[in-house]
C-alpha positions in Angstrom: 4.5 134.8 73.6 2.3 133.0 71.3 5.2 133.2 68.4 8.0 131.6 70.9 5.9 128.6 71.4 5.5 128.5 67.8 9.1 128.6 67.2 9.6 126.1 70.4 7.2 123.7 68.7 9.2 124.5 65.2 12.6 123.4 66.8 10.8 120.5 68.8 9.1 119.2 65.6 12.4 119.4 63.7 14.4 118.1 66.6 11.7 115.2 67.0 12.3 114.9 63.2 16.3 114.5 63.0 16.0 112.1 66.1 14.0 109.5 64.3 15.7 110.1 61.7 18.9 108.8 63.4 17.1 106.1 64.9 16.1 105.2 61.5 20.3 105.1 60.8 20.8 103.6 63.7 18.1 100.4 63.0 19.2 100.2 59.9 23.3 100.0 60.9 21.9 97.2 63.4 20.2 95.3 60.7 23.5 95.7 58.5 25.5 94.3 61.5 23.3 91.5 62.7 23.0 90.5 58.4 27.2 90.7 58.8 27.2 88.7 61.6 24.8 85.8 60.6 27.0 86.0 57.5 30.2 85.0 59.3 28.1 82.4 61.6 27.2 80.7 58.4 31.1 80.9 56.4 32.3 79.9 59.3 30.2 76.5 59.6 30.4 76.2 55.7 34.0 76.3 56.7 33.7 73.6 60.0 31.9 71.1 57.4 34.4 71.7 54.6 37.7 70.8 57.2 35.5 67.7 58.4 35.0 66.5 54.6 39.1 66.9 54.2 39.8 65.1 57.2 37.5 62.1 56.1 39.2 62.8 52.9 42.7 62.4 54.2 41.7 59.3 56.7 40.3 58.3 53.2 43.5 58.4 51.5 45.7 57.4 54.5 43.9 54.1 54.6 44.1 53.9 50.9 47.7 54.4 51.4 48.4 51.9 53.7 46.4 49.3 51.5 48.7 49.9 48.3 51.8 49.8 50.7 50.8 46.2 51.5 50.1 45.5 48.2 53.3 46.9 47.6 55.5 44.8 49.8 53.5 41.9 48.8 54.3 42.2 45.1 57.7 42.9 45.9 58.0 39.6 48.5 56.1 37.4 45.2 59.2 38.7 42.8 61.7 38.3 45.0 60.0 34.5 45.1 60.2 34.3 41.4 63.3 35.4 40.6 65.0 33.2 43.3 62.3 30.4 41.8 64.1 31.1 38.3 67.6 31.5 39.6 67.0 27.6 40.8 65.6 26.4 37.8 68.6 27.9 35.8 71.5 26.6 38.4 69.8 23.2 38.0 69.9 23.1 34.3 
């Protein structure tokens, strides 16, 4: 009898063993996914600020756009002065 519960505490002690060593694989597989996760939480708002720095960027450049398009049509309406300005001045010569 005395050499069963031996053997019974044997295979408890070993089966005690392997479970904590599972639980040590299984904290360790949490820790790995929780790392992962906060990871993904942090490209990901890396990722929110980067597309809010291009869209000021592009209402940057829209803008910017919209100025040298005036500045455009402006220069354009001064030559279109000039040249009829000149046109007159030769006609009247």
């Amino acid at each position: 009898f005395f050499a069963e519960i031996v053997e019974f505490q044997k295979i408890v002690g070993s089966l005690i063993e392997l479970v904590d060593q599972l639980a040590k694989a299984a904290e360790s597989e949490k820790m790995k996914a929780i790392g992962a996760r906060n990871l993904l939480k942090s490209i990901a708002k890396q990722r929110e600020a980067q597309e809010q720095q291009l869209q000021a960027l592009i209402a940057e450049k829209k803008v910017q756009l919209e100025r040298y398009q005036i500045e455009y049509e402006t220069l354009c309406k001064i030559e279109a002065d000039q040249n009829e300005f000149i046109d007159q001045f030769i006609f009247q010569k």
